[in-house]
PAMARKE-545703 format. One line per 5 residues: their letters; for each residue x, y, z of C-alpha. Coordinates in steps of 0.25 Angstrom, whole numbers, always signed. Last residue first. Layout:
a = X/Y/Z; ...
//
This chain:
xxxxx = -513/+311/-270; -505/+311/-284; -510/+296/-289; -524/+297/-282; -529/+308/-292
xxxxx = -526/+298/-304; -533/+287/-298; -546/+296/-295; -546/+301/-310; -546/+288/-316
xxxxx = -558/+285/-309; -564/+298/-309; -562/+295/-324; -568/+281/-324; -581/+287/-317
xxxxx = -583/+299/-326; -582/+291/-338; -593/+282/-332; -603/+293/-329; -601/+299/-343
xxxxx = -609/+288/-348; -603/+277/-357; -613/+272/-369; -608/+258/-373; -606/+257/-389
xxxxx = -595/+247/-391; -587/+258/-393; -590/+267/-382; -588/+256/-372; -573/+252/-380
xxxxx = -572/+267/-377; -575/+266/-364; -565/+254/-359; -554/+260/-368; -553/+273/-360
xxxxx = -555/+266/-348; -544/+256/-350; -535/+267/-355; -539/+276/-342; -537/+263/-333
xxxxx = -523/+262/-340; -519/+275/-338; -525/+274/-323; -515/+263/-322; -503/+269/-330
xxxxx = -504/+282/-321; -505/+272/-307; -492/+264/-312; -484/+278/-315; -491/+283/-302
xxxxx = -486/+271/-294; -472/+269/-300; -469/+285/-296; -476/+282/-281; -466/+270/-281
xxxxx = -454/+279/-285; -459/+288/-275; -460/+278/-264; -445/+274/-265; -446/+267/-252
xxxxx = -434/+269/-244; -428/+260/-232; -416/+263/-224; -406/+252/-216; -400/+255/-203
xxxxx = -393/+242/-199; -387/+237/-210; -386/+250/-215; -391/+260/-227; -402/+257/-238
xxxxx = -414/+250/-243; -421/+256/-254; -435/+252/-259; -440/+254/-272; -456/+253/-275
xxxxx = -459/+244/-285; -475/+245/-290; -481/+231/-296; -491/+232/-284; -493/+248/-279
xxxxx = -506/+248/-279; -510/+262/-281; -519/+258/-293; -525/+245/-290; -534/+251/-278
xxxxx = -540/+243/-267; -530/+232/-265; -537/+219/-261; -527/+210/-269; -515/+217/-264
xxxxx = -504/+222/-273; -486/+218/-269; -479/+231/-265; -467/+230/-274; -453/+236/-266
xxxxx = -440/+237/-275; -428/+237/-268; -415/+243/-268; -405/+240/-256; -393/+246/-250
xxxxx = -388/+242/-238; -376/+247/-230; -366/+237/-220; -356/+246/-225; -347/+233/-226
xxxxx = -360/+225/-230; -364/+233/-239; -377/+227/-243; -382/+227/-258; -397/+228/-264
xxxxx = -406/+222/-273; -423/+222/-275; -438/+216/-271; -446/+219/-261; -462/+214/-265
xxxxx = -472/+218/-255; -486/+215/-250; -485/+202/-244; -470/+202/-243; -458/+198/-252
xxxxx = -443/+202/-253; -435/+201/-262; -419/+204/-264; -410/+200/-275; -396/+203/-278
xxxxx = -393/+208/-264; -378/+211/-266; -371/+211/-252; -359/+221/-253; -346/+218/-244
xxxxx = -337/+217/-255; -348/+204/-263; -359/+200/-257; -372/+193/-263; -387/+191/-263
xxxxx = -398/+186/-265; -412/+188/-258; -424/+185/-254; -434/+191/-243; -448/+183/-239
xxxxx = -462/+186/-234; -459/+200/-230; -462/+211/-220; -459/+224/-220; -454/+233/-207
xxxxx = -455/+246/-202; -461/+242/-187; -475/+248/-184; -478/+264/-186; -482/+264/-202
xxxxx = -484/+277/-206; -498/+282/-207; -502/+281/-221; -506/+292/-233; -516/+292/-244
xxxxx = -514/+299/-257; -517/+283/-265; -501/+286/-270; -497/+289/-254; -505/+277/-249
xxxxx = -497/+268/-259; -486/+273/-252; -488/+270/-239; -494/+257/-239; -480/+253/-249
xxxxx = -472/+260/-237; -481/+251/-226; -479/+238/-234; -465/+242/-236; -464/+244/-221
xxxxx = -447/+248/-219; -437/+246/-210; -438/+231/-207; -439/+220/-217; -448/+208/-212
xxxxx = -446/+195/-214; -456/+182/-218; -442/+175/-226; -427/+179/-227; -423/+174/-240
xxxxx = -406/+176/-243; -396/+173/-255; -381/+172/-255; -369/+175/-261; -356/+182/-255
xxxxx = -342/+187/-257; -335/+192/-244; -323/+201/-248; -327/+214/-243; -335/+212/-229
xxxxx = -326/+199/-227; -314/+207/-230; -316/+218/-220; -321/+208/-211; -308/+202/-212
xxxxx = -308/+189/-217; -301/+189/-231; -307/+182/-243; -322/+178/-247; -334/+167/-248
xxxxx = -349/+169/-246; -362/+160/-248; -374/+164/-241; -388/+157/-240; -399/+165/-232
xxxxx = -411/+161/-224; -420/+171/-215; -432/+171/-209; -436/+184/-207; -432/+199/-203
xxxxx = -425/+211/-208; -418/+224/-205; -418/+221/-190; -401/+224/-190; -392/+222/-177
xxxxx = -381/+214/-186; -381/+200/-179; -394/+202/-170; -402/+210/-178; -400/+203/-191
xxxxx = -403/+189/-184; -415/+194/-175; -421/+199/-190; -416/+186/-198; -422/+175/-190
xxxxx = -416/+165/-199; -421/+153/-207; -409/+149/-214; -395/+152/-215; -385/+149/-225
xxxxx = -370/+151/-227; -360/+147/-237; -347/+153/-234; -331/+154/-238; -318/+160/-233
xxxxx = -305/+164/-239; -294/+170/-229; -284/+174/-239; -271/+170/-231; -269/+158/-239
xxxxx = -280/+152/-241; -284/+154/-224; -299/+147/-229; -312/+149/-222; -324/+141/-224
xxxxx = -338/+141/-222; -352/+133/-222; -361/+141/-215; -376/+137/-209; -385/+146/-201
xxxxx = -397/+142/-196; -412/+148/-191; -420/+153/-178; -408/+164/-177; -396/+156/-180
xxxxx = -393/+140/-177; -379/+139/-182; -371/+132/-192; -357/+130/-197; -355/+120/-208
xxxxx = -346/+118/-212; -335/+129/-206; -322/+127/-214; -309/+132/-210; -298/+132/-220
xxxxx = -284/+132/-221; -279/+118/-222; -291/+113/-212; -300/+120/-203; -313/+114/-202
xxxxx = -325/+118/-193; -339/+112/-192; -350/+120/-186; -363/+120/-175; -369/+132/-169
xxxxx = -382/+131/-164; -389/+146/-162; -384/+159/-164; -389/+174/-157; -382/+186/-161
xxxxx = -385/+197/-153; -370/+197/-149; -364/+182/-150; -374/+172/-145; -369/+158/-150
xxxxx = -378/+145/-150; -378/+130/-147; -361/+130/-151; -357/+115/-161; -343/+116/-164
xxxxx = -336/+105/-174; -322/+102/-179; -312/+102/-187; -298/+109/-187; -283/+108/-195
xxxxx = -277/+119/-191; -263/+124/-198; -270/+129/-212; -280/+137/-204; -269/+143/-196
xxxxx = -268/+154/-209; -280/+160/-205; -275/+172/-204; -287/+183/-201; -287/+195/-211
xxxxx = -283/+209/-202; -294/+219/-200; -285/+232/-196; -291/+238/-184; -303/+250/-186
xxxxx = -299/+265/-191; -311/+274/-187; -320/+277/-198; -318/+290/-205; -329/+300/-205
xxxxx = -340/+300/-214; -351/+301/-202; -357/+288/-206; -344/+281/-208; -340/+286/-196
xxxxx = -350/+281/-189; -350/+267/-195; -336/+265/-190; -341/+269/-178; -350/+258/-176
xxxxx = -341/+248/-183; -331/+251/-172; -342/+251/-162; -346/+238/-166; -332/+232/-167
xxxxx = -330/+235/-152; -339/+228/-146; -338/+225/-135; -332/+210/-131; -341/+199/-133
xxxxx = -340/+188/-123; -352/+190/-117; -359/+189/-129; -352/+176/-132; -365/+166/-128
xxxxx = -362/+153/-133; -372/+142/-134; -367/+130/-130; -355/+124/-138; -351/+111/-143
xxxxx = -337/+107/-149; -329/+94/-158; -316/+97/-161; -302/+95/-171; -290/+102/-171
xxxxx = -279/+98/-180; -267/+105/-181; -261/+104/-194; -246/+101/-191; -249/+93/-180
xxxxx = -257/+95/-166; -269/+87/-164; -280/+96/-158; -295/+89/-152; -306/+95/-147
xxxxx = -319/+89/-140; -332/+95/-134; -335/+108/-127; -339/+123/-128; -348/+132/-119
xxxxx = -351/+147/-117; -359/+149/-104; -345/+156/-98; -334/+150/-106; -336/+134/-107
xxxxx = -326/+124/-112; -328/+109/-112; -321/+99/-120; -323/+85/-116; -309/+81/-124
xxxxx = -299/+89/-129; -292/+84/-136; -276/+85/-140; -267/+78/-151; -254/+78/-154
xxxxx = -253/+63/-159; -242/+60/-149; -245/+69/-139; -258/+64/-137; -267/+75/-128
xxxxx = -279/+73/-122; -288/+83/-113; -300/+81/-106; -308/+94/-106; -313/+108/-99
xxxxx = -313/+122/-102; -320/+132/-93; -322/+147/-95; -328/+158/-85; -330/+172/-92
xxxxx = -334/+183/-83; -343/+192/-91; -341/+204/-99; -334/+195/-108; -320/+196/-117
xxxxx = -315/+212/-113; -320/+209/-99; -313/+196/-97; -316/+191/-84; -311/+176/-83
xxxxx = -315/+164/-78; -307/+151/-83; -308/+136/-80; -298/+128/-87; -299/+112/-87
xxxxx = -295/+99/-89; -301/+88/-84; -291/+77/-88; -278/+80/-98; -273/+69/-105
xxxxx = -260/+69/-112; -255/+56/-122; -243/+57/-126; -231/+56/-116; -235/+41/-114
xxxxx = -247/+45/-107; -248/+61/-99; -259/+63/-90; -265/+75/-84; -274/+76/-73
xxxxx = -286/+86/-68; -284/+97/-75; -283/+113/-72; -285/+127/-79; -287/+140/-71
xxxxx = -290/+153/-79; -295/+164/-69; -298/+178/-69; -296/+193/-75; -295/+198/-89
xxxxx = -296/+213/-94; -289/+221/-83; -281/+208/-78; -279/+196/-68; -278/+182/-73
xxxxx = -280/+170/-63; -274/+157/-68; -275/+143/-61; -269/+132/-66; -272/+117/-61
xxxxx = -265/+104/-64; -267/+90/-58; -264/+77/-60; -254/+79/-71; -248/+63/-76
xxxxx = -237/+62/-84; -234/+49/-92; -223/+42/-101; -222/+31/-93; -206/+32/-95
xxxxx = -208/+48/-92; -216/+48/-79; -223/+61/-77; -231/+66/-64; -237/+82/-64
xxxxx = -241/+91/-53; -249/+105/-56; -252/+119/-50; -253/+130/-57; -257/+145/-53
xxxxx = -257/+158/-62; -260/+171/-61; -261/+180/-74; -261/+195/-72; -266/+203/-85
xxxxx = -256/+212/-89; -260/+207/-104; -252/+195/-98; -241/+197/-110; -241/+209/-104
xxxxx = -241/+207/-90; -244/+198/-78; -240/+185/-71; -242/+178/-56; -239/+163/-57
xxxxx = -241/+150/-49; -234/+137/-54; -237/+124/-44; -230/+111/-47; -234/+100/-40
xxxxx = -229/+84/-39; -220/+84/-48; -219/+70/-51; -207/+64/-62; -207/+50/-67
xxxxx = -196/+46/-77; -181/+50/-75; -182/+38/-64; -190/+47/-53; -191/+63/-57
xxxxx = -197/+69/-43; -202/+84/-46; -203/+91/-31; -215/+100/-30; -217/+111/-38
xxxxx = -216/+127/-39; -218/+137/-50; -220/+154/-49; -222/+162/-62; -221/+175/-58
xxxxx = -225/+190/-62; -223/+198/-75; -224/+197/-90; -225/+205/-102; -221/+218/-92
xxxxx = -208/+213/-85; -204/+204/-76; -207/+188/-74; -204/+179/-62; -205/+164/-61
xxxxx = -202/+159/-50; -199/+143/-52; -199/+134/-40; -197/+118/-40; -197/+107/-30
xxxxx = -186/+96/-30; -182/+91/-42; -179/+76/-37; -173/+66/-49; -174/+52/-49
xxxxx = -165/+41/-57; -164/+32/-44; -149/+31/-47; -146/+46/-50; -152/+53/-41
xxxxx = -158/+68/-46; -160/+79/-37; -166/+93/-39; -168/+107/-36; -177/+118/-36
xxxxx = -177/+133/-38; -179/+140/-51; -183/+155/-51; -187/+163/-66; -184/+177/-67
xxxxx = -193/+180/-83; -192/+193/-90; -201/+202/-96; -197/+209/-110; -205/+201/-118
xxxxx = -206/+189/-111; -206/+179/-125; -192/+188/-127; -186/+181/-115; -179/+189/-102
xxxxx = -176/+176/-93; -170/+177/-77; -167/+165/-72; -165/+157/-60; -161/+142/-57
xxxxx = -161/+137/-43; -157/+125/-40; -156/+122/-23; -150/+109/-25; -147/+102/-36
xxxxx = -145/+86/-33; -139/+74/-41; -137/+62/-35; -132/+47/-40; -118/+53/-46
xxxxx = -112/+44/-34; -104/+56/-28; -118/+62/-25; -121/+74/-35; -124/+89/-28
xxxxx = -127/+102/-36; -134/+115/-28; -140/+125/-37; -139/+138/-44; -143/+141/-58
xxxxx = -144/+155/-66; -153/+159/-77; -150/+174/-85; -160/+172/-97; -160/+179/-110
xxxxx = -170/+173/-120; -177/+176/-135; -165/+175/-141; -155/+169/-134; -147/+169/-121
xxxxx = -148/+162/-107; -138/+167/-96; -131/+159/-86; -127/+157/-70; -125/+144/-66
xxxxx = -123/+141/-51; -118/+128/-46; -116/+124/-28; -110/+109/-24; -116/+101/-16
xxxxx = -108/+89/-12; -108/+74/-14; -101/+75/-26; -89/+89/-27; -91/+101/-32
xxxxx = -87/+113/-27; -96/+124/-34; -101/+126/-48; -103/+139/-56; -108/+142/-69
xxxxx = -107/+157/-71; -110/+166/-84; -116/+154/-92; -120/+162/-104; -130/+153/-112
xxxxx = -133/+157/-127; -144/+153/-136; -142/+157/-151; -152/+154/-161; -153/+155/-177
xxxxx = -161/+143/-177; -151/+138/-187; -139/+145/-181; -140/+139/-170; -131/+145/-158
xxxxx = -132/+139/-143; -120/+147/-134; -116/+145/-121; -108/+155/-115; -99/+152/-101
xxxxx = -96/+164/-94; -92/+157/-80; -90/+141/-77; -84/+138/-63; -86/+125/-59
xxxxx = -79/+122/-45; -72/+114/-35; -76/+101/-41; -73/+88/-32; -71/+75/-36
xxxxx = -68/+64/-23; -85/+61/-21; -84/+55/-35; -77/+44/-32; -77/+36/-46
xxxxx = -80/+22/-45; -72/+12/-51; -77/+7/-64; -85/-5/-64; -84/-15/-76
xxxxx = -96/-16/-85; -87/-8/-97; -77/-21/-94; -63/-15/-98; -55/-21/-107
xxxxx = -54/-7/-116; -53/-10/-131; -41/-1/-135; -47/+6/-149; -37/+3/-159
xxxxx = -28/+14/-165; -32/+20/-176; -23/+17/-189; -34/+13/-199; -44/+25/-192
xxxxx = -34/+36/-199; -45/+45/-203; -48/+52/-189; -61/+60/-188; -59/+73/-179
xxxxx = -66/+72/-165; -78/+74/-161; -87/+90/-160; -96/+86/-173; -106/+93/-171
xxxxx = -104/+101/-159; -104/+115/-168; -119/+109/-173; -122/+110/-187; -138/+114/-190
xxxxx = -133/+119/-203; -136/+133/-197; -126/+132/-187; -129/+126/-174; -118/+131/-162
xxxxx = -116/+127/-147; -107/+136/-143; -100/+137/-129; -91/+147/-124; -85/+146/-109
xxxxx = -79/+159/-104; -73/+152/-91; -73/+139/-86; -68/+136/-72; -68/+121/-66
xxxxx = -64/+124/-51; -56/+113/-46; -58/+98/-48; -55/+90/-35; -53/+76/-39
xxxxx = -50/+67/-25; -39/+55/-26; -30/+60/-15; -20/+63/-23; -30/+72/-32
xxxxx = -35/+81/-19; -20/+88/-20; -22/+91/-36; -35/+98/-36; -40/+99/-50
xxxxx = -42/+110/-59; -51/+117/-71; -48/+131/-79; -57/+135/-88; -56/+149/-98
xxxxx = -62/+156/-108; -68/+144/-115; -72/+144/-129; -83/+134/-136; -87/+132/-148
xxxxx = -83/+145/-156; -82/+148/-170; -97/+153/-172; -95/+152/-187; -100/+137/-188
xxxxx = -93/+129/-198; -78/+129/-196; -81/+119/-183; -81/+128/-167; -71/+132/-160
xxxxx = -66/+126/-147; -60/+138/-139; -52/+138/-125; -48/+153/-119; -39/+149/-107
xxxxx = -35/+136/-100; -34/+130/-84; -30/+118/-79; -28/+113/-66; -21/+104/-54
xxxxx = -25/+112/-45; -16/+114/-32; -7/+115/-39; -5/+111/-54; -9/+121/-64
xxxxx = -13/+122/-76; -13/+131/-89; -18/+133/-103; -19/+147/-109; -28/+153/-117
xxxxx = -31/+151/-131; -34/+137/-133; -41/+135/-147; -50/+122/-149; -55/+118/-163
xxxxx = -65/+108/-165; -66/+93/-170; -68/+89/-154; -57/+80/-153; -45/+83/-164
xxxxx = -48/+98/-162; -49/+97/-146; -35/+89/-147; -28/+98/-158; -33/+110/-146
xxxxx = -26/+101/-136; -13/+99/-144; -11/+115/-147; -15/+116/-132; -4/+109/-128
xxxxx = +8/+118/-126; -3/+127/-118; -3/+117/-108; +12/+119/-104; +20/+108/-98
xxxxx = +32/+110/-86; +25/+114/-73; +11/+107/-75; +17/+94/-82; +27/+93/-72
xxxxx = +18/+94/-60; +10/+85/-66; +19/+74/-68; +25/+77/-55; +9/+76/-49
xxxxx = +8/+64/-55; +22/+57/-51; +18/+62/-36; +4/+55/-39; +10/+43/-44
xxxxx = +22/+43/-32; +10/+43/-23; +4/+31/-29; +16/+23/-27; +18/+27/-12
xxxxx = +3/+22/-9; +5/+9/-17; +17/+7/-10; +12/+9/+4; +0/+0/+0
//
């Protein structure tokens, strides 16, 4: 033993001589010529030392270089790979002879790193290996070791290795990609570990920077490191990690963000311990300000598979612009389990509460379900889900609106599909439900089956503001002064026609929206490659129905659009008064309508639509004027009599009312228009404007003769008298041209007394011819005759 122990002593001494020698008499820097051929030959790069190389002996046995540089290959023009400023790197000599490694302060200073994609999509690591040799006949055999690979190798006594330090200060990572065109760059200003040794806590610190684009982020780390001797443990104590994040999606504000947990993870039973987690989140500035606040229960990760967290709780407190300045509250509280080799997660509970404070909005939005399970990775299912809203929104309703929506949900992941199921959603008395289904591709396809109450949306109507715009509008008009200046129209884009690709149906039991009053509601959608199709789309309307067939086509940005519309037996008067506040005619009502055009602003649909159809509106009334009073009145003025006027309701009814029609740049031609009554005959033509929204008709009136009429000669059958409607919609005028019919009548009366005196004239001398004596008495008779119809034409 005494020999062994003098033996190894002479070694060490031989060691230390050889060492001593080396340091006092050899030079590195003869060598770096050799170590730079060495890196070339290795790594296929080029490597320049520009500082110094040095060492030292004792009490260290160290190193320590200057400025190092590995460049990059020819074809990438950032040159450099990596450059070190400085390092420097020791071992204590003393501890060495008795078997223990104590490594001293490992120092690294102005370390440069590049990581680099060209626009080729060529990595500057690629191909980082050695040069390839051609002399392979010549090489050398590989040595085949004897050494069983199952053998055991001696244990390596970790608890004798100690690290006095790490020490790594203005270090720069940079990620370049010159495909992208995006540069990310990390600034590690200080990175700093303490003594290091296993079995033992030892203190790290990192302090960096976060560049690119959109971010710039100061974060620095601190926590407590310990790893057993027996590599089985590994512990961070007391981590905290804090950042301070100023990002163009936060327009200005900025973003302090606190992490404080810690974690342990043991090697042989595979488990890792995070014990419970805070973040404070706090945001400055006007788009955003407040605090996001998180806490959970310990997560336990057992055999890198099953993970619990048992709660975690998020409260928040928010407000600004990108808020509306509205403040926004919010409360969550969830758990979730997860094992990855089963493939499953399971949420049994999950509840968020919102409460929104503002000048225009104020109350709460809370949404909750009951479980959540996760199969195979794929297949979600949601049970009882809902979100239960009530909010005051003066500028939507007047009144409070409280909102419910409710359903099962399923998600498949692998075919991308979600559905709704047992769909239920309610907004005050306004109700919808049924079945919904999305699949998520290329075309997205949407697909759903709906039923709604009747829908009430007065309350949700906001003023009006386009009526007094239209109001004033037609004030100025009136008055000749401009019209005030009204928002751009701008043509919709339907271009997300060509990405949906939807069918389904929606049935509502009626819809009140102003005055106007609708019944059932049923209709078929389609949307596919550009075009949405309603066939049919009908509606229950004022005691008769509507039915449309329409479509809608993006082509190309032009917004094309067609209709065939019918409607039958509709109570017209209640239906012009409650869509357009207008009594100017009553009936039954049937109309068929055919109309296609391009461009959907009102502007272009009031210009653009071209239309052709035909009405027959049957036992009505047209108000505004009496004809059967007016046609009273005149023929009293032609028999020289005069009549009370008429005190009941201006109005003239009719049997039936039939028309043609077309439009064409916002003028609707009527072609052909009659109208038919017991006593009166309408017939004639005239056009609407519907931009001006101005009438202009010319008819002709033709009183229809009574058997029991006293008097032939001032009856006015056969006679046209002219009628003209003009001005509004709302306001129309109604003028009789009672001269003209006066000036018809006289010409008709003089051509009948004519006659009668012919007739008379021919009568007596066919008397006197045949002999028959004729007394004066009988002459005098037919001429007061003859006279008395005269006299009455000028009274």
């Amino acid at each position: 033993m005494k020999l062994f122990l003098k033996i190894a002593a002479a070694l060490i001494a031989l060691l230390l001589l050889i060492v001593i020698i080396v340091v006092t008499f050899i030079d590195p820097n003869d060598y770096k010529q050799q170590i730079q051929d060495q890196v070339k030959k290795s790594v296929n790069r080029d490597l320049v030392i520009t500082g110094d190389l040095s060492w030292s002996l004792y009490p260290l046995l160290g190193f320590q270089s200057g400025q190092i540089t590995l460049f990059n290959s020819p074809e990438f023009k950032e040159k450099t790979l990596l450059n070190v400023k400085e390092t420097a790197i020791s071992i204590s000599v003393l501890p060495l002879l008795k078997g223990k490694l104590e490594v001293g302060e490992i120092i690294l200073d102005g370390v440069e790193f590049n990581l680099i994609t060209n626009k080729d999509g060529l990595s500057n690591l690629d191909n980082l290996q050695p040069e390839e040799t051609t002399d392979t006949a010549n090489a050398p055999e590989e040595e085949t070791s004897t050494q069983d690979p199952s053998a055991p190798s001696d244990p390596l006594d970790l608890s004798q290795f100690v690290l006095s330090g790490l020490n790594i200060t203005n270090a720069q990572l940079k990620v370049i990609d010159h495909q992208k065109g995006e540069t990310q760059e990390v600034d590690i200003n200080s990175m700093r570990l303490s003594e290091f040794a296993f079995d033992q806590t030892a203190h790290f610190s990192l302090n960096s920077t976060l560049k690119n684009v959109q971010v710039e982020a100061d974060i620095s780390l601190e926590t407590d490191l310990f790893v057993d001797a027996a590599l089985n443990v590994v512990e961070l104590t007391n981590l905290t990690i804090e950042s301070d994040v100023l990002a163009d999606a936060l327009s200005g504000s900025t973003l302090n963000t606190k992490f404080k947990s810690g974690l342990k993870y043991q090697v042989g039973t595979k488990q890792l311990d995070i014990k419970a987690i805070t973040i404070n989140n706090q945001f400055s500035g006007a788009f955003l300000e407040g605090d996001i606040y998180i806490n959970s229960s310990d997560i336990n990760i057992k055999d890198h598979s099953q993970l619990t967290l048992g709660k975690l709780i998020m409260t928040s407190s928010l407000t600004g612009s990108s808020l509306d300045n509205n403040k926004l509250e919010t409360n969550l509280q969830t758990n979730l389990a997860a094992d990855i080799n089963k493939k499953t997660a399971a949420i049994n509970k999950f509840e968020l509460k919102n409460t929104i404070t503002g000048e225009q909005i104020q109350g709460n939005v809370n949404l909750s379900f009951k479980q959540m399970n996760v199969s195979n990775f794929e297949k979600i299912i949601i049970n009882q889900f809902k979100m239960i809203s009530e909010l005051n929104a003066p500028s939507i309703s007047k009144e409070k609106i409280n909102s419910t929506i409710s359903s099962e949900i399923n998600y498949d992941l692998a075919k991308q599909k979600l559905s709704l199921n047992k769909l239920q959603t309610t907004v005050n008395d306004i109700e919808l439900g049924g079945e919904l289904s999305f699949i998520q591709q290329a075309v997205p396809v949407i697909r759903y089956n709906l039923k709604g109450n009747v829908w009430d949306l007065n309350p949700y109507l906001a003023s009006s503001t386009t009526t007094e715009s239209s109001n004033k509008n037609e004030e100025a008009r009136k008055s000749g002064e401009k019209a005030p200046t009204t928002e751009k129209e701008v043509e919709p884009d339907l271009s997300s026609l060509k990405t949906l690709d939807i069918k389904g149906d929606l049935s509502i039991a009626g819809v009140l929206y102003q005055d106007i009053k609708i019944g059932k509601i049923t209709n078929n959608l389609t949307v596919k490659d550009g075009r949405a199709t309603l066939k049919p789309l009908t509606a229950k309307l004022y005691d008769g129905s509507l039915n449309i067939d329409a479509w809608v086509d993006e082509s190309g940005g032009k917004n094309t659009y067609k209709a065939t519309t019918s409607i039958s037996n509709i109570t017209l008067i209640q239906l012009l008064k409650d869509t357009a506040q207008v009594d100017l005619l009553s009936g039954t009502a049937n109309m068929n309508l055919v109309a296609s055009g391009q461009g959907l602003t009102a502007t272009k649909i009031q210009q653009g639509i071209v239309a052709k159809g035909d009405f027959k509106i049957l036992d009505g009334e047209l108000y505004g004027i009496n004809l059967s009073h007016e046609i009273r009145v005149l023929k009293a003025k032609i028999q020289g009599k005069t009549i009370a006027p008429d005190k009941l309701v201006k109005k003239t009814d009719f049997a039936s009312l039939l028309g043609d029609f077309t439009v064409e740049k916002g003028i609707a031609n009527n072609q052909k228009l009659t109208m038919l009554s017991p006593v009166i005959r309408l017939d004639g033509t005239g056009i609407a404007n519907t931009i001006e929204q101005t009438i202009d008709y010319k008819l002709g009136v033709t009183p229809l003769s009574k058997t029991d009429e006293s008097t032939s000669y001032v009856d006015l059958n056969g006679i046209s008298i002219p009628l003209r409607i003009k001005g509004t919609f709302t306001k129309p005028t109604f003028a009789l041209d009672t001269e003209g019919a006066l000036k018809a009548q006289i010409d008709a009366t003089k051509k009948a007394v004519k006659d009668k005196a012919e007739q008379v004239i021919k009568d007596k001398a066919k008397d006197i011819l045949s002999g028959k004596k004729i007394s004066k008495g009988d002459l005098k008779e037919e001429a007061k005759d003859l006279e008395k119809t005269l006299k009455g034409l000028f009274n």
